[in-house]
N, C-alpha and C positions, 0 to 999 in steps of 0.2 A: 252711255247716254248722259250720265250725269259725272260728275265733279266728286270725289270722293271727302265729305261735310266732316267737320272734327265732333266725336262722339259729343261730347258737352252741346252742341247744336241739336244732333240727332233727340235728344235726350229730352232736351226742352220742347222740341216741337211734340214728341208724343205724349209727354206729362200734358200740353196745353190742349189735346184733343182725347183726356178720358170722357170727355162729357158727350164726346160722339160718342165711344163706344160701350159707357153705358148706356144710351141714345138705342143704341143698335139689338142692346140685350129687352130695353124696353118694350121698345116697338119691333114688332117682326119685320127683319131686313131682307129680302131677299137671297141677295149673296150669301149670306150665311146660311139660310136654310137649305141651297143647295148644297152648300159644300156639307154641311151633315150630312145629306143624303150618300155625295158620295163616302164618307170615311166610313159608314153605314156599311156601304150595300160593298166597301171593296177592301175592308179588314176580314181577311178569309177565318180565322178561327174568334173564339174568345182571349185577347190578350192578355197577358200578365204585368208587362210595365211598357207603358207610354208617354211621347214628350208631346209635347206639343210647341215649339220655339216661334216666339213673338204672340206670346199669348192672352197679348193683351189684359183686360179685367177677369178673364177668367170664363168667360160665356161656353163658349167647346170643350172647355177642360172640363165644366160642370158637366155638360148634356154626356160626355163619355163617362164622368165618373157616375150619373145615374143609369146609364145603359151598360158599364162594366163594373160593376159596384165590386167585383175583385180584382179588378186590376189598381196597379201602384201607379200612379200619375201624376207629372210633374210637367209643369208650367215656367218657362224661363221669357222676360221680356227686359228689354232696356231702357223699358222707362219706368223709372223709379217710385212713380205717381201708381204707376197700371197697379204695379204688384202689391202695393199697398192698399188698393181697392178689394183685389181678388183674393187677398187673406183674409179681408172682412167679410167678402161674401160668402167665402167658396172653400177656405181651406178646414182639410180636417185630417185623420190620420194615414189615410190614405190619398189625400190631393193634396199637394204643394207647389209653392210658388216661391220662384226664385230671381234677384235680378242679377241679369247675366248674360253674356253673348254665347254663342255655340261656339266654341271652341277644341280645339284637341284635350286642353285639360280638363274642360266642362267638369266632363262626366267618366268616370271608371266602368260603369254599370252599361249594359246593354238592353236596346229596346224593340218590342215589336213592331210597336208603332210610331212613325212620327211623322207629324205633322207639321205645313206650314202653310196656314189658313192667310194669302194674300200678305206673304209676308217674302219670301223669296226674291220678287222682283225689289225690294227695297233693301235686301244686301246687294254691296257695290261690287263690282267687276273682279277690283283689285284683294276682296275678300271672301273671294268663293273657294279657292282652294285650301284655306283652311278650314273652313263650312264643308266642303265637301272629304277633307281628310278624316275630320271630327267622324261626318255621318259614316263611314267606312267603316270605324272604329267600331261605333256603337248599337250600328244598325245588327238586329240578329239573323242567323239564317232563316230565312223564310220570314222574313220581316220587311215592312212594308214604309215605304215614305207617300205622304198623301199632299199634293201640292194644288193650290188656288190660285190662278193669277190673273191680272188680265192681259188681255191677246196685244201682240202688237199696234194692232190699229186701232184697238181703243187708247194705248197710252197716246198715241198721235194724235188723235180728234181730241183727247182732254187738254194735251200740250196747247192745241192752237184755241181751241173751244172753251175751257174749263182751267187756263191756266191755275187758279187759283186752288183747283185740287190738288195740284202734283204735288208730290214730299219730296225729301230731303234728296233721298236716294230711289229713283225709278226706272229701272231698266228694263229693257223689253227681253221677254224672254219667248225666244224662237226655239223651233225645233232643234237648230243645232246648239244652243243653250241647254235643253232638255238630255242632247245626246250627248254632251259635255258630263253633265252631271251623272248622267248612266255610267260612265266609263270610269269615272273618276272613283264611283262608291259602290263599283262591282255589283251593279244591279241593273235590270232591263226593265225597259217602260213596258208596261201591259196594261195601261190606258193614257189615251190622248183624247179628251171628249171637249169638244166648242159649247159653251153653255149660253143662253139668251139670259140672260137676268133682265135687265135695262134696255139693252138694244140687242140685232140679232148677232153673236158670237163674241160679245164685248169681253167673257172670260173663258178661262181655259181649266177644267182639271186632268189633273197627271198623277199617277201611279206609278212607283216602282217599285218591286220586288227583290232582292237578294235571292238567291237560289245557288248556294254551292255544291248543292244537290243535283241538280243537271242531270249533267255527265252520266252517273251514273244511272239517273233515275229513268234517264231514256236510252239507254240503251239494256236494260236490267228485262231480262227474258219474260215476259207478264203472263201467267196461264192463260190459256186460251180454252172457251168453253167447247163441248160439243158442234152445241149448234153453230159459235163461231168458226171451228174447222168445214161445218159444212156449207155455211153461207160461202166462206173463200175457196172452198172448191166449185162450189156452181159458178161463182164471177168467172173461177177463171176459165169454164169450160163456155161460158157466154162468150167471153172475150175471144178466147182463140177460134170461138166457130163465128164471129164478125168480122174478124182481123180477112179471113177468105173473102167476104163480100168488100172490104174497104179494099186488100191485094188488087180485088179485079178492076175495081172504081179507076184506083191509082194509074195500073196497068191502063186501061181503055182510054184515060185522057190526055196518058202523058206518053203513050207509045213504048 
């Protein structure tokens, strides 16, 4: 959709809009309150370490580091403005802030969480597969990537509607976007939810999971209780004594 912008552009344009996203921490934003909700309700355990990429001043990285106060969390954003905000607000010895892209070399260390709160759609085309090798990398088993964006057809109506909000880099990210990214970082979407913030379906959040446990997890012989053997013995003696009234059904109508 877009033009891929030389970092030094990227860079200026988000240093020159911290004062939104203090703006955002100030007054309660909508969009963001949903997306807490979701990293909330679809971070399955208590995590141990968390990224969060394009993280702005620091606002999610705080509300996780007060709702995970054990976990080790780290904030990476590229503009050089943010992180100098979020060190003044935010950082301590367990929350840190880094200026940085995601890259394969980022990080050594692996995470359970990561996050990208409306920031995904503003990596370019031509720099998702190192984005997406990184997350492969670092993502843990049974670790989770938590994505905010907005839906196709809101980036449209802003294009022709709101030019003046579009950034540098805005790409629409479709289902087969999403199933790009699963494939790439050996993980399966296990949410796809349309959100109303602003208007009806204007964003989207997504979930993906890592699971190299699978395989084995579902096919691995699970005990079965008593009364479970005996519920699936009555099914089956329900079924095979129906299966005779459907036989004749089938029989009577079809000769």
């Amino acid at each position: 959709m877009t033009e891929n912008p030389n970092r030094e552009n990227v860079v200026s344009y988000y240093d020159e809009h911290v004062k939104n996203k203090l703006n955002d921490y100030i007054v309660v934003n909508p969009r963001i309150e949903l997306g807490w909700e979701t990293i909330k309700r679809f971070t399955a355990a208590k995590p141990t370490r968390i990224l969060e990429v394009g993280c702005g001043m620091g606002n999610i990285c705080s509300r996780m580091h007060k709702y995970w106060p054990d976990a080790v969390i780290t904030g990476i954003d590229i503009s050089t403005l943010s992180i100098q905000v979020a060190q003044k607000l935010f950082a301590d010895s367990k929350l840190d802030f880094k200026e940085s892209i995601l890259t394969t070399d980022t990080f050594d260390e692996q995470f359970d969480l990561i996050i990208f709160m409306d920031v995904y759609e503003h990596i370019a085309v031509v720099d998702r597969p190192e984005v997406h090798a990184a997350l492969a990398k670092i993502l843990r088993n049974k670790g989770r990537i938590v994505l905010t964006v907005p839906t196709p057809h809101n980036l449209k109506w802003s294009l022709v509607n709101k030019p003046e909000t579009m950034q540098p880099v805005d790409e629409h990210i479709s289902f087969e976007t999403v199933g790009k990214l699963a494939a790439d970082t050996g993980t399966e979407v296990i949410l796809y939810e349309a959100k109303n913030v602003w208007n009806v379906g204007d964003y989207a959040h997504i979930v993906l999971e890592k699971n190299d446990d699978f395989e084995a997890a579902f096919f691995y012989p699970k005990p079965v209780t008593s009364s479970q053997r005996a519920q699936r013995i009555m099914n089956k003696a329900i079924n095979k004594f129906s299966s005779i009234f459907r036989r004749f059904y089938v029989k009577r109508k079809l000769g």
